[in-house]
N, C-alpha and C positions, 0 to 999 in steps of 0.2 A: 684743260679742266676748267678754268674761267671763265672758257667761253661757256661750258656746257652750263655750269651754276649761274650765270648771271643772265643767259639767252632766253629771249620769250618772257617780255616782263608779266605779261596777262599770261601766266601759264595757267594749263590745267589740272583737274587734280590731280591726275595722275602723275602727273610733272613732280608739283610740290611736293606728293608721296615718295618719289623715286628723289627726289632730294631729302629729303629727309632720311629713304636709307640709304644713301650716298651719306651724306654726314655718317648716319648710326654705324655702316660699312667702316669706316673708320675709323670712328670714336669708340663703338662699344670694346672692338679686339684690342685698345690701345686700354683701356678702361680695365677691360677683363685681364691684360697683363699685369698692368699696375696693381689690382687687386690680388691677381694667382700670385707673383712676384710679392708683395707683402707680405701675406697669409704663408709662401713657401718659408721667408723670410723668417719670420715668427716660429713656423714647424722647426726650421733648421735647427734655432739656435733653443726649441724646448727639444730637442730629439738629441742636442748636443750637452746639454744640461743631464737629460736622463742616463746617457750615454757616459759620464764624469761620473754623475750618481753612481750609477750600476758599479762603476770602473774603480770607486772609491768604498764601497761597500765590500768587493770582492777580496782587495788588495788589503784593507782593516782586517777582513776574519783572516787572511793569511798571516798576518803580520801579529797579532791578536796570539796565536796559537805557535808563533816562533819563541814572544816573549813570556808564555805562558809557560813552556816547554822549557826556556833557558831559568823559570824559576823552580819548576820541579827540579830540574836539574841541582840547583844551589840548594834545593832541600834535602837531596840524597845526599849529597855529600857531607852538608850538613851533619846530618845524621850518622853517618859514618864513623865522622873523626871526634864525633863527641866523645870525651873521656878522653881522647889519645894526647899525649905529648906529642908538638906537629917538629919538635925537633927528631925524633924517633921519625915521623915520617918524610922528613928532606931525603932519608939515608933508606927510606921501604920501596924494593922492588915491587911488593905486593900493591904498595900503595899504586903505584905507576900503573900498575896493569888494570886497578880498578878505575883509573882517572880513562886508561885508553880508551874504553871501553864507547866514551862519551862521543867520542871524536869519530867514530861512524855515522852519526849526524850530520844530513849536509849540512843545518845550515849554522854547526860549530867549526868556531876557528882552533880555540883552545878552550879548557877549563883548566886550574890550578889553584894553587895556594901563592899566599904573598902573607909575608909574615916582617911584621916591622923587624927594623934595624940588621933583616938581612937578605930583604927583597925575594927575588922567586924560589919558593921553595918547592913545590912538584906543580909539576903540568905535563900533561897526556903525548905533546908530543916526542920530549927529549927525556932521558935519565941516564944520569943522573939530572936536575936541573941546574942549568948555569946560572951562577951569583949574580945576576946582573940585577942591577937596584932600577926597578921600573917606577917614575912618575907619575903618580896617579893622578886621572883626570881628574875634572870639577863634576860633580853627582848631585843626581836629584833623587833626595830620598823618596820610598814608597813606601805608604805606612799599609800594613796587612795585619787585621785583625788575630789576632792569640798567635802570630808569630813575629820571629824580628823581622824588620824591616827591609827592603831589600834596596837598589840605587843602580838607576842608570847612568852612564857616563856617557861622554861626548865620543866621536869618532876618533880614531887616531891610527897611525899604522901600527902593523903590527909588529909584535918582537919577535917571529918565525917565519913571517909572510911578509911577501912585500904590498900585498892589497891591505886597502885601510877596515881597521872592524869596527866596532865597538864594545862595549862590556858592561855586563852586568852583574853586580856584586851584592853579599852577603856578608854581613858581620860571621867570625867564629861563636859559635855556642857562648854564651854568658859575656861578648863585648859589647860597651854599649853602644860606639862609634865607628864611623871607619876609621882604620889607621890604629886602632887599641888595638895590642897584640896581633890581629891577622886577618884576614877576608880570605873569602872563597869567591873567584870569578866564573863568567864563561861571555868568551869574546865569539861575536855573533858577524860569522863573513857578509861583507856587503854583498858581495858578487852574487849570491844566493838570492837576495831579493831583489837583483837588479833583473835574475834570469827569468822571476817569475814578473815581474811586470812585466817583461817583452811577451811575454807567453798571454798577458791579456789585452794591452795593448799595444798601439804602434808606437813607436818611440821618434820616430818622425815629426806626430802631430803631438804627441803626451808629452808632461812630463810628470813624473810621481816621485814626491820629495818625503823623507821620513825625520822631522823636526821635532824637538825637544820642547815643552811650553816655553822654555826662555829661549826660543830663538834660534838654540846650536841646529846646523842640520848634520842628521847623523846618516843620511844614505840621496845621493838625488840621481836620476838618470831622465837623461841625458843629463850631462854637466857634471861628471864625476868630481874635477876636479874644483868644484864650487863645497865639497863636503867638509864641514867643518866650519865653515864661516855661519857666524851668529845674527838673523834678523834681527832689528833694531827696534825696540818699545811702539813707533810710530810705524813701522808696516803690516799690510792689509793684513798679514794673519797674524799679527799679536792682537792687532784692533777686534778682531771677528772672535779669536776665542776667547777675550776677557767679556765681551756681549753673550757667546752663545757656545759657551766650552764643549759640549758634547759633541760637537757636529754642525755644519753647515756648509753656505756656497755664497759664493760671490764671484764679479765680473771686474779685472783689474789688471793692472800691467804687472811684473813680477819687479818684486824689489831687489832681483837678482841681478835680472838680464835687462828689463825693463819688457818683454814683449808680453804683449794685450793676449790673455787666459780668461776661460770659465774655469774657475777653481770649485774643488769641495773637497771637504776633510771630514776626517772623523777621528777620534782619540780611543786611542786603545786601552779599553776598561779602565782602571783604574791606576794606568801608567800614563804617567805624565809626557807622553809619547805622540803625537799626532801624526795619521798619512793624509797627504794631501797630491791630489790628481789635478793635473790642469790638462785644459786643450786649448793649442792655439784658436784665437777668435780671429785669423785669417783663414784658417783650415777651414772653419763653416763658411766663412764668405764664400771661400775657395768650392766647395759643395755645393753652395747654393748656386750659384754663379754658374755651374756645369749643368745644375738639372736644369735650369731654364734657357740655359741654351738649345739643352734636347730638346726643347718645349716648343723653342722657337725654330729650329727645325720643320715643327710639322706646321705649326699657328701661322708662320711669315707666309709660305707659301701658298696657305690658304687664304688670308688674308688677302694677299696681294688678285689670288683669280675672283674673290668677291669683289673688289671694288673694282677689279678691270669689270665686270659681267655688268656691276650696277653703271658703269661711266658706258658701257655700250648700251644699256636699256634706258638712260635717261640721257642720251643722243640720239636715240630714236622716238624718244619722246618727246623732243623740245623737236625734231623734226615733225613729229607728226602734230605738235600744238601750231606749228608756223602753217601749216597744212591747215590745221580745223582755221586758224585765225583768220586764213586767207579767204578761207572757204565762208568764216562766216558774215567775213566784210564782203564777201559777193554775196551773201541770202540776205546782208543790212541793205545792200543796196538794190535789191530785187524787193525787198520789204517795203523801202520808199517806193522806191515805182510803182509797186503795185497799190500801197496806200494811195498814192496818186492817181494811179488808176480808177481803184475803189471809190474818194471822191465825184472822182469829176462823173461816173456812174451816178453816185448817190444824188450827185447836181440833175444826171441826165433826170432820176429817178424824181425826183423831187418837182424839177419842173415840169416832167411829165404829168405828175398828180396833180400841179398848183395851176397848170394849162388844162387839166380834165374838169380839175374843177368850178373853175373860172369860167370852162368853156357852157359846162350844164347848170350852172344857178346862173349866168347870162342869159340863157334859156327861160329856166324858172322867172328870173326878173322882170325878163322883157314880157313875159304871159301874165304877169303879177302888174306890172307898171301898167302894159297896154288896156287889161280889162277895168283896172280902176281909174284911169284918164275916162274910157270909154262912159261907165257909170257914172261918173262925177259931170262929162258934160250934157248926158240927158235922161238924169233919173227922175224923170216921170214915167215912164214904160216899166211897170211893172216887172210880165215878163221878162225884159230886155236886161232889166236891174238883178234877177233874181238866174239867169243864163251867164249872164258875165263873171257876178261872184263865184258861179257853181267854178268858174275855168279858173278863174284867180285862186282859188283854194283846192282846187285839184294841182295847180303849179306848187303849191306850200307842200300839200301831203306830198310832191315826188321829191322836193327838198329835203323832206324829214325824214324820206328811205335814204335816198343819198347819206343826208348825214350817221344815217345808223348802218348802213354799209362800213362807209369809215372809220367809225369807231369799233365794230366790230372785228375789220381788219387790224387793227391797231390793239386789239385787245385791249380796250377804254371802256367796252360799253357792260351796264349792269348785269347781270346774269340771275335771274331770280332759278335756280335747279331745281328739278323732284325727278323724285324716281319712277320711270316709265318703262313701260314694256313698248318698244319701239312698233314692233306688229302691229299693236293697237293703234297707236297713232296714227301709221301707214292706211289700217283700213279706212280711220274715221276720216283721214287727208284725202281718201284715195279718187273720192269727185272733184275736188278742186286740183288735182292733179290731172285728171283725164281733162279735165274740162282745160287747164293750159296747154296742153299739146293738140294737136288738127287732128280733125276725124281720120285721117288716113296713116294712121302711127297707132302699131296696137302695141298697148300699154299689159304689160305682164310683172306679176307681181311674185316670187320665189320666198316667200317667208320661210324659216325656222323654226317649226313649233314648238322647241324648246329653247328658243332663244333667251339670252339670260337680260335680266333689267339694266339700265344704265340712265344715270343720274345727270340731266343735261336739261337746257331750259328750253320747253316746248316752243316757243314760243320762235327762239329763234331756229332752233332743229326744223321747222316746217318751212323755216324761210330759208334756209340753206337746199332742203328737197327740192323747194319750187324752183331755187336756180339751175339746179341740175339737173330738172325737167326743160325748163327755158331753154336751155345751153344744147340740151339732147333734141329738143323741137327745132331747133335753129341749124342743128347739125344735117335733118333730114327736108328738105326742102320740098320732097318727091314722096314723101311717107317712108316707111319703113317702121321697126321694133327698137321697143325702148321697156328695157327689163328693170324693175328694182328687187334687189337679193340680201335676205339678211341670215347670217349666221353669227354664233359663236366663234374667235379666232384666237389663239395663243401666240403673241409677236414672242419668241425667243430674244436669246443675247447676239446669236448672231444677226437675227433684223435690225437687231439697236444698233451693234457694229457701223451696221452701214446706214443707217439712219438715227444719227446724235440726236435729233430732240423725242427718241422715243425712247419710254421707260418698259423695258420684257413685263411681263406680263399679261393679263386674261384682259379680253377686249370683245365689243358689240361690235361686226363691221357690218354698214351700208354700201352697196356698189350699184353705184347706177351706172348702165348700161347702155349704149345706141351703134347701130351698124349703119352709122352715117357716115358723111366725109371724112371726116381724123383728122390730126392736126399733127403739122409735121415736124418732125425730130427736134428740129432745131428752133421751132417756136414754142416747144415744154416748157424750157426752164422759166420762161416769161406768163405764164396764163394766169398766176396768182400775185400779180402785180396790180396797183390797183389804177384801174383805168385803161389798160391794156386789151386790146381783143382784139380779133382775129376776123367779123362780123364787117361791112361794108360800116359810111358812115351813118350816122342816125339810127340802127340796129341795133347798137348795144350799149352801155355806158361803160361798158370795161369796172363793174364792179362785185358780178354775181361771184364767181369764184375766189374775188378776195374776201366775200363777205363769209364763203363757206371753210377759209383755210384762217382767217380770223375766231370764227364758231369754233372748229376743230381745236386751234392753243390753247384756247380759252376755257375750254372743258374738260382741258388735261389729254386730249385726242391727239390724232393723227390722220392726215389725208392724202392719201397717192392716187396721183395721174397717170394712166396708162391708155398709149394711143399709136393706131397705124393708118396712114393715110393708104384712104379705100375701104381701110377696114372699119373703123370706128374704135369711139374711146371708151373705158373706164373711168371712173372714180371712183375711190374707196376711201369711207370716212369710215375712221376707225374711233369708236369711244370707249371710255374704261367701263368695263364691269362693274354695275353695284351689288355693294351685299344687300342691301335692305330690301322688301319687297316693293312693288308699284303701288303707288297710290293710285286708286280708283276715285277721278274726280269728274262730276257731271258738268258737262261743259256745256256753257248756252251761249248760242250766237249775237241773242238782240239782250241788252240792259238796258232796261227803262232808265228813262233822267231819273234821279234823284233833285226833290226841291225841298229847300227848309219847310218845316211844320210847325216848327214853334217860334221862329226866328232866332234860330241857330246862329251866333257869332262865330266869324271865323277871322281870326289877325293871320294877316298877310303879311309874309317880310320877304320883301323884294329890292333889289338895289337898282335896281335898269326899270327906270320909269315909263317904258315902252311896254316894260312886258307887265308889270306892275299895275298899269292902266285898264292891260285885257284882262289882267285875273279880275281886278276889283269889278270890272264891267259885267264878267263872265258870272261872279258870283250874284251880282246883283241880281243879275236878270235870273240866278235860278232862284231868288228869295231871301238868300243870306243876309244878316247882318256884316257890313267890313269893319275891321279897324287896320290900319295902315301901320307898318312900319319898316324902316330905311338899312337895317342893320341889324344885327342880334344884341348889341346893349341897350338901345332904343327896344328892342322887343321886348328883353325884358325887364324892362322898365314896366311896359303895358302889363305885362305877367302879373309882375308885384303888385299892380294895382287892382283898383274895384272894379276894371270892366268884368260882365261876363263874357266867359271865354271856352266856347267849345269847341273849337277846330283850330288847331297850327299849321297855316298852310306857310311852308318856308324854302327859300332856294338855299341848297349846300354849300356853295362858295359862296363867302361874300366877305368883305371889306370890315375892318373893326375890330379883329382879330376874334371873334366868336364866328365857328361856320353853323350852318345848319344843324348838323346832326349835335356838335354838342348844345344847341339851343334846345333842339327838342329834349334832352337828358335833361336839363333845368328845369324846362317846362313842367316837365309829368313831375319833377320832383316835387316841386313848389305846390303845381298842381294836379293831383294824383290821377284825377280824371279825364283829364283834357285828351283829346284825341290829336294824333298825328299826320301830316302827309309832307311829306321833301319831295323837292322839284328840281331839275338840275341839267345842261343839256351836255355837260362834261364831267364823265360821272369820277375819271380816274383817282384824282382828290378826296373823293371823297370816302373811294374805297381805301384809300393809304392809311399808316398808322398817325401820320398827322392830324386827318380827320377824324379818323377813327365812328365808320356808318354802320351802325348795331344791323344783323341782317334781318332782325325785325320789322327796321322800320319800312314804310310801303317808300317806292319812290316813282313819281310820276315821269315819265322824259318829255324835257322839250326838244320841240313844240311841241304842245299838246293844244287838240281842239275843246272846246265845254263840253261836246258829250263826252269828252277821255275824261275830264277834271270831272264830271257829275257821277258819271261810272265808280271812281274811286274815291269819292264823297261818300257814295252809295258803301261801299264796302267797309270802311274804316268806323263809320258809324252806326251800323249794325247787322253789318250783312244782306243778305238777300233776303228781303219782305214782301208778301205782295201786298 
């Protein structure tokens, strides 16, 4: 059993539960005994109490109606011999016949006359009566209202019997005492009321004593020959009836025998008489002690098959916790491994991206370094000058997709959303789409015409299309069909089941389609890796599809690859359903520059004095006034002062512990009017609760070229004018 309580220190809960009723298995039934055992305990000794009560109650009205009986008695006769001379009646047969008459009473011994200075003079059972000079007891007067008084005596044997009686007497008519002139008796047989206590109780476990208030006892059974001895002032029942004379109980040893009783007595009316009933108080132990042995008859051997059941169900438990324990130090150690694994992955991952990227703004660099060496060593050729830069800033714009590829993968980059009916878009995209794939690839379009809205930012939604055009053009080398499909679609709880990052509900899907080469089984799980492709080298950068599964998280979407080599692939970008309607907005290709008109001040806060140099340069040249500043408490510093100040052009991170966006919230505070534009080529920050970027404010990305910075000049300061 030690082993089982103490085995599997890491136990489970089921373990610690199945100990727990392993203890309870034991404690409660020992518990539950101890209480039945009390409570029986307690019932015993009140059911023993009531059972004395009852016992003492019954045996008073008996005894009550013996004494009651032996006083009519002494008033008939009374009555009788009034007026007679009782010496006429020693010598009356008549008298004797009227005395016999008594002594068909069981419970008389005799009745007679007793006449001073010549002792028994008639009694019932002999006549003539023999002269014999009888000793009268010691008496306790009974005083009775408008008659004389009457007196009981002690026990004593008898003068015709040899069983002991006792006697109750009567003065003659007009005596005032006993012993003046004569009394009238009647001796009352023990054996009579010893018959009837057997008849109500056991005499085994009882015992029922008939005492006098001073002490004498005048009947006991069991213990006959104890009758006559007188309790002493200091025992339990002279104590009890000078407290509570009518009646009562107590719990005490017998000042006879000495053995431990529940007593109760009661006094017979108005005779100085008490009966008192005991039962031994081993008897009830004795009682008690047997029912709960019954008890434990049935309780042990129940007892004993629960804890055997519990001691086999929590050995099978600390078995099967040494089993999980085992089991779970082999999934800890498959956990490391695999975290292991996972790493050295995330390593392979990582420097696959930090080699992809290194490998193409190398690229970029070397196009960007070469064409401005070129320029710098012989810009006097116009032409020559103005061919070079076009290459050096065509190498920056493929930098600045690169970079927004990645952020977009990365779910970093800004999202400005509205609400689009995707159709539309498709139609108005649908030449810049044909015109990406080769004449010999027929482009088909499967729209929805009840396709529902979805809230996504157009901007980069057409740059996710075009990749999937790309990818579809690349697939067919030889031509072939390239289908775009849009419907309504309802992802359930079972799709979520098996795809965790999608939330069931009502969804916009796009599926672009080609029955090109396919790509095989085992290079899927890799095509939304960023840098990853399938494409020979110089064909691809390995970033069109992370750009679209970037778009897709980022819009709260979903996009599945589906592909068979020979056959060709799917894609399905799934976006959420909006409620609100499209917005219809007129979209124009060309923006005029925007140039100041009145010389417009615009403060610059820039920290990278690289990039800080082209905005001020970039503003100049459109006409702006600059003012410069390094940080946002420097900014507003300028704020609080007397420049004028209409334009805040500011980068979102920066140094100083003020970012952009909350610069601009000072700004417009202070001053109400000022206009805004945030700049930033890392936009995550900015969107956090750290920075906290109001979606109001416009945000430019870098890099941006001066027509992008003129464009949204153009916008923030009055919209479209011509």
């Amino acid at each position: 059993m030690n082993s089982v309580l103490g085995a599997a220190g890491k136990s489970g809960g089921t373990t610690r539960y199945l100990r727990v009723l392993f203890i309870a298995v034991l404690v409660i039934p020992v518990a539950v005994s101890i209480a039945s055992s009390w409570l029986n305990y307690d019932a015993a000794f009140r059911g023993a109490h009531d059972r004395v009560s009852h016992a003492a109650d019954a045996i008073h009205e008996y005894a009550l109606k013996v004494f009651e009986t032996d006083e009519l008695i002494l008033d008939h006769i009374a009555e009788h011999v009034a007026g007679m001379d009782w010496s006429e009646l020693v010598r009356s047969e008549e008298f004797h016949r009227y005395l016999h008459q008594f002594g068909s009473r069981s419970q008389v011994s005799s009745v007679g006359l007793l006449v001073r200075d010549h002792g028994l003079a008639a009694t019932n059972p002999l006549f003539p009566a023999p002269a014999d000079a009888i000793e009268a007891p010691g008496y306790l007067q009974v005083e009775r209202s408008g008659k004389e008084p009457i007196y009981v005596g002690t026990a004593a044997r008898g003068s015709f019997v040899a069983a002991p009686t006792f006697s109750v007497v009567r003065t003659a008519p007009n005596a005032r005492s006993v012993g003046n002139n004569g009394v009238i008796f009647v001796s009352t047989k023990l054996s009579d009321f010893v018959e009837y206590y057997r008849s109500i109780v056991n005499p085994r476990d009882f015992l029922v004593t008939m005492a006098r208030s001073d002490g004498a006892v005048l009947t006991r059974s069991p213990g006959e020959e104890l009758i006559g001895r007188v309790l002493s002032p200091a025992s339990h029942f002279r104590q009890e009836i000078a407290q509570k004379p009518d009646g009562g109980s107590y719990d005490a040893a017998s000042d006879i025998d000495g053995i431990e009783r529940l007593f109760a007595y009661r006094k017979l009316g108005a005779y100085p008489v008490y009966v008192i009933v005991g039962f031994k108080r081993s008897a009830v132990i004795e009682g008690w002690a047997r029912l709960m042995a019954s008890h434990l008859m049935f309780v042990l051997p129940a007892t004993l098959c629960l804890v055997l059941l519990a001691v086999i169900a929590l050995r099978r438990s600390v078995i099967a916790d040494r089993a999980e324990a085992a089991a779970q130090a082999e999934f800890d150690r498959r956990e490391v491994a695999e975290a292991s694994l996972r790493q050295v992955q995330k390593m392979d991952v990582v420097g696959q991206l930090t080699g992809g990227v290194a490998h193409d703004f190398n690229n970029l660099l070397t196009a960007i370094a070469g064409n401005l060496d070129l320029l710098l060593r012989r810009c006097e050729d116009a032409a020559r000058v103005r061919r070079l830069a076009e290459a050096a800033l065509q190498a920056t714009q493929r930098g600045a997709r690169i970079t927004q590829q990645l952020l977009m993968f990365s779910r970093r980059n800004v999202l400005r959303p509205e609400t689009l009916n995707l159709n539309r878009v498709l139609v108005e995209f649908e030449g810049l789409m044909a015109h990406a794939v080769s004449e010999n690839i027929d482009l088909q379009l499967q729209l929805d015409a009840a396709l529902d809205p979805s809230r996504i930012d157009r901007a980069q939604f057409e740059a996710a299309v075009l990749n999937l055009m790309i990818n579809a053009r690349d697939a067919l080398p030889n031509g072939g069909r390239v289908t775009i499909e849009t419907r309504n679609v309802l992802l359930d709880k079972a799709y979520a089941d098996q795809n965790t990052e999608v939330v069931p509900g009502a969804y916009v899907m796009l599926a672009v389609s080609d029955n090109g080469m396919g790509i095989d089984r085992s290079v899927l799980p890799h095509v939304f890796e960023p840098f990853f492709t399938t494409k020979d080298v110089g064909k691809g950068s390995g970033l069109g599809l992370s750009q679209v599964y970037g778009f897709a998280e980022q819009s709260g979407g979903h996009v599945k690859i589906y592909s068979e080599v020979g056959i060709g692939t799917t894609v399905k970008l799934y976006l959420p359903k909006a409620t609100e309607r499209p917005v219809e907005v007129d979209r124009q290709s060309l923006i005029p520059l925007r140039s100041a008109n009145g010389g417009e001040t615009v403060l610059v806060v820039e920290d990278d004095e690289a990039v800080l140099t082209m905005a001020v340069e970039s503003l100049a040249d459109l006409g702006y006034r600059v003012l410069v500043a390094h940080d946002g408490r420097e900014a507003l510093a300028i704020v609080n002062g007397p420049e004028r100040i209409d334009i805040l052009f500011s980068d979102i991170v920066m140094p100083g512990g003020i970012n952009g966006a909350q610069l601009a919230i000072e700004a417009q505070r202070l001053r109400p009017g000022i206009k805004v534009l945030l700049t930033s080529g890392y936009t995550a920050a900015a969107l956090s609760n750290e920075h906290g970027l109001p979606e109001q404010l416009p945000v430019l990305s870098k890099p941006y070229r001066r027509e992008e910075l003129a464009a949204q000049l153009r916008v923030i300061a009055g919209g479209l004018s011509s």
